[in-house]
C-alpha angles and dihedrals in degrees: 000000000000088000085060094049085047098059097036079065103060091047088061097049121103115224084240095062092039093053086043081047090058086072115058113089125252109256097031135171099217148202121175104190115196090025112163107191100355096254102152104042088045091060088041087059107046094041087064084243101126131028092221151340149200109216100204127187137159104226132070102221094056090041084055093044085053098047094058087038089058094040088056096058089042090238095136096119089046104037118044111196118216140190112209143099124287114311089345084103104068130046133245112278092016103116134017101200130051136191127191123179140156108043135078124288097244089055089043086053091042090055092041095043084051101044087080098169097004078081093057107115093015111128098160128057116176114196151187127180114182088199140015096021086170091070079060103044088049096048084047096054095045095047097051094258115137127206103232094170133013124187143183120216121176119204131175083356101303117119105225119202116226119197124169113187121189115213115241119192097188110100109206081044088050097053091030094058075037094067095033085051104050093036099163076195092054090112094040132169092009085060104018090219131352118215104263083228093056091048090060099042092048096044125250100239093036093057084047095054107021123194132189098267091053084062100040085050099047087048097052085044088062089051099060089046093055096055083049093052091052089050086054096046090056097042118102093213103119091221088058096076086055096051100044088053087055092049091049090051085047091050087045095054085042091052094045091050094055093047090051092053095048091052087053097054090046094056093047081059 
């Protein structure tokens, strides 16, 4: 019967949560926050893959939906299912490893900025913003987490960004991985110097290893850019030309990074 849960499991999980599901550690001790219908930590579970786990959400209906999706696999004494906001529902010192998916990156920052000591004990953080990943990347550098991988998946024709950060509590290891990390010379002398901000909206080891995806997203991302510059083109607020003219230098330095990528990887063939 569990081998039919089991399996039941894997069916329901998204390409997106099983490669998030890569990440967490075996042995964990895990909190999924935002979790719906506690998919990931559920398959954790019954894989053998966590000790144990609080499933959190913010909503009712979804904690509801958990709780019946934990009761079926028979995972109550391993999974405890939660209703509260952000990192509220588990104690200092009660996981040591958090994923958050699903939400935008300034929301992800906000819930880890106000888990203060939730986050106490906590050395993993696996993490998917559908939008403003640099809000991430910046929370994780100035809080002693470390990216140690960063994909791109793309599913039903959306791109998901992937990111996992260690935390390192030493504090000259922590500024030194920092400068390695966000090195405006990482694509010298190819690009002479890349813009520390765009380094941390593109994604350090992504620039560094950069898939197809990477270049379908950051073109479609132009894209976008490009409809906001004409709107801006065409407003009569006096701040708009100065801000279209931004968002052009921005595309340019986008556009000049890709190149510069795809030269590389035609001189490695």
């Amino acid at each position: 019967m569990r081998e039919a849960k089991d399996a039941e499991a894997v069916l329901k999980l998204s390409r997106r949560l099983s490669a998030l599901a890569e990440w967490v550690p075996q042995g964990a001790r895990f909190a999924d926050i935002g979790t719906d219908h506690a998919l990931l930590p559920v398959y954790l579970a019954s894989q053998g893959r966590i000790g144990f786990a609080v499933a959190g959400d913010v909503h009712e209906g979804p904690v509801n939906a958990a709780k019946r999706q934990v009761a079926e696999a028979g995972l109550q004494e391993v999974v405890s299912v939660r209703l509260g906001d952000g990192m509220s529902v588990v104690a200092p010192g009660e996981v040591d490893t958090v994923t958050i998916a699903g939400m935008g990156g300034s929301l992800m920052a906000r819930i880890l900025e106000q888990a203060g000591e939730r986050l106490d004990g906590v050395r993993t953080l696996v993490l998917s913003p559908h939008v403003a990943e640099n809000t991430v990347r910046y929370w994780l550098a100035d809080h002693s987490y470390l990216i140690s991988d960063e994909k791109l998946l793309e599913e039903d024709g959306v791109i998901y960004t992937l990111i996992r950060a260690e935390y390192e509590n030493d504090p000259q290891e922590v500024q030194a991985a920092r400068d390695r990390l966000y090195d405006e010379l990482l694509l010298a002398p190819s690009l002479p110097k890349i813009s520390l901000g765009l380094v941390y909206e593109m994604g350090p080891l992504l620039l560094r290893n950069p898939s197809e995806e990477f270049h379908r997203k950051w073109e479609q991302e132009i894209a976008k850019r490009e409809r906001v510059i004409l709107q801006l083109k065409h407003a009569t607020v006096p701040e708009a030309a100065e801000k279209a003219a931004e968002w052009e230098e921005d595309v340019k330095e986008i556009r000049e990074v890709l190149a510069c990528l795809r030269a590389e990887k035609r001189s490695s063939n």
